[in-house]
N, C-alpha and C positions, 0 to 999 in steps of 0.2 A: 453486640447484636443480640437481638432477643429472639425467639421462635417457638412456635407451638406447635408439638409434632401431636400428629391425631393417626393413629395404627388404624387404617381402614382396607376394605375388599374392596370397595372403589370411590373416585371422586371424579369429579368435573367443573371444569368452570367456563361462563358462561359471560358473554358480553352481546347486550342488543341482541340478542335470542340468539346469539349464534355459539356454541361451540367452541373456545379455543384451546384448551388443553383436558389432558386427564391422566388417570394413573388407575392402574389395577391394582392388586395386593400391595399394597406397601403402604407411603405415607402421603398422607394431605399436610403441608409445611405452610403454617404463615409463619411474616419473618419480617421483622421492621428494624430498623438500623437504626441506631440510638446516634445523639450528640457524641462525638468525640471518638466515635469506631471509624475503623479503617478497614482494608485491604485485610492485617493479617486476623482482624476478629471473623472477615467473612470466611476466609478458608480454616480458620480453626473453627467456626461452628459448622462447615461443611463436614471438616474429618469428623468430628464427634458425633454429628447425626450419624452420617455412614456407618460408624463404629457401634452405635448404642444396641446392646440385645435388648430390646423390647418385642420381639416373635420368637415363639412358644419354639422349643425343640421336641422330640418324638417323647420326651417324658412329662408335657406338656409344662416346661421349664421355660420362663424367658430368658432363652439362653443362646440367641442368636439374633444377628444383623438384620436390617433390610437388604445389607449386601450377601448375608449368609443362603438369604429363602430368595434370593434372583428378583427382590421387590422392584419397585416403581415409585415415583417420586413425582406429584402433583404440589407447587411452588409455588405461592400467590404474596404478593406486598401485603403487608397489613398495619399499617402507623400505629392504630389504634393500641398495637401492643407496648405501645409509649406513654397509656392513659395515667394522668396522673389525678386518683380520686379522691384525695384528702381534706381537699377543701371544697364546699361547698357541693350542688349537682350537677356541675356543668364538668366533665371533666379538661383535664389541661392535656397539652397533647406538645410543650416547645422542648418537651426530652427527648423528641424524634430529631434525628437528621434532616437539615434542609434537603427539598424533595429534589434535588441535581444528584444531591451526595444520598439519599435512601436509593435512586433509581439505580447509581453504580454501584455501592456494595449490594441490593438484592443479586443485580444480573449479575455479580461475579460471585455468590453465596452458589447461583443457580449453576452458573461454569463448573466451581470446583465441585458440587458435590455431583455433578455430569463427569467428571476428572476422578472420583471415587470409584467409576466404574456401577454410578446407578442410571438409571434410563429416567432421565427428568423432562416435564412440562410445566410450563410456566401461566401466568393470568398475565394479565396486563396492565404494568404501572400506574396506577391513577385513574384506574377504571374504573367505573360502576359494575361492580361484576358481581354473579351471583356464583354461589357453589353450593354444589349437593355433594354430602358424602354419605359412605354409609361405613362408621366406626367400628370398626373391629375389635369387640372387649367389653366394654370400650374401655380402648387403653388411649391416655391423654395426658404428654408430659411437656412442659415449662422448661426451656433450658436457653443459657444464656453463654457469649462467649466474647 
């Protein structure tokens, strides 16, 4: 599984002008589920978000959790992070999970790191959704699992 965590003061997401999740300090997560992951890649990239120090400690060290500073967790699907851009400008996109099997690893990516003891919201699968965030840092890190 692939994911893009984004350290922000806040985010939201939005569907058909409405509202359906958000998060305060902590992280904005996309997260798309590659060909050939399963079950134990979604709860291994939950613990190592959980785990990762990317917020600052009092000697303004990144040297602590989201689960360290009491953060929040805003969790959106995003295929896209499957893009494959090497050939030509359209890109490819068939390294992503078919969308049955990206919909059950996101929502149990979204369970366990709810199971880490973070306070998570989610977007909605296959939505046209919009999201504002405002990046804290900006700190902006790629991690796969």
């Amino acid at each position: 599984m692939r994911a893009l965590l984004q350290r922000v003061t806040g985010a939201r997401v939005e569907v058909e002008g409405q509202q359906i999740g958000q998060c305060g300090h902590g992280l904005m997560i996309l997260v798309c589920a590659m060909q050939g992951d399963g079950e134990e890649n979604a709860r291994k990239l939950a613990a190592r978000v959980a785990k990762l120090r990317i917020f600052e400690d009092e000697a303004g060290k990144m040297n602590r959790s989201i689960r360290d500073v009491g953060g929040s967790a805003l969790v959106v699907s995003q295929f896209t992070l499957a893009a494959d851009t090497s050939r030509g400008n359209r890109p490819g996109f068939s390294s992503a999970a078919p969308p049955e099997e990206g919909r059950r690893l996101y929502e149990l990516f979204a369970e366990a790191l709810a199971g880490e003891g973070i306070a998570v919201e989610t977007g909605r699968f296959a939505a046209d959704m919009q999201v504002s965030l405002t990046n804290d840092g900006p700190i902006t890190i790629w991690i796969e699992a």
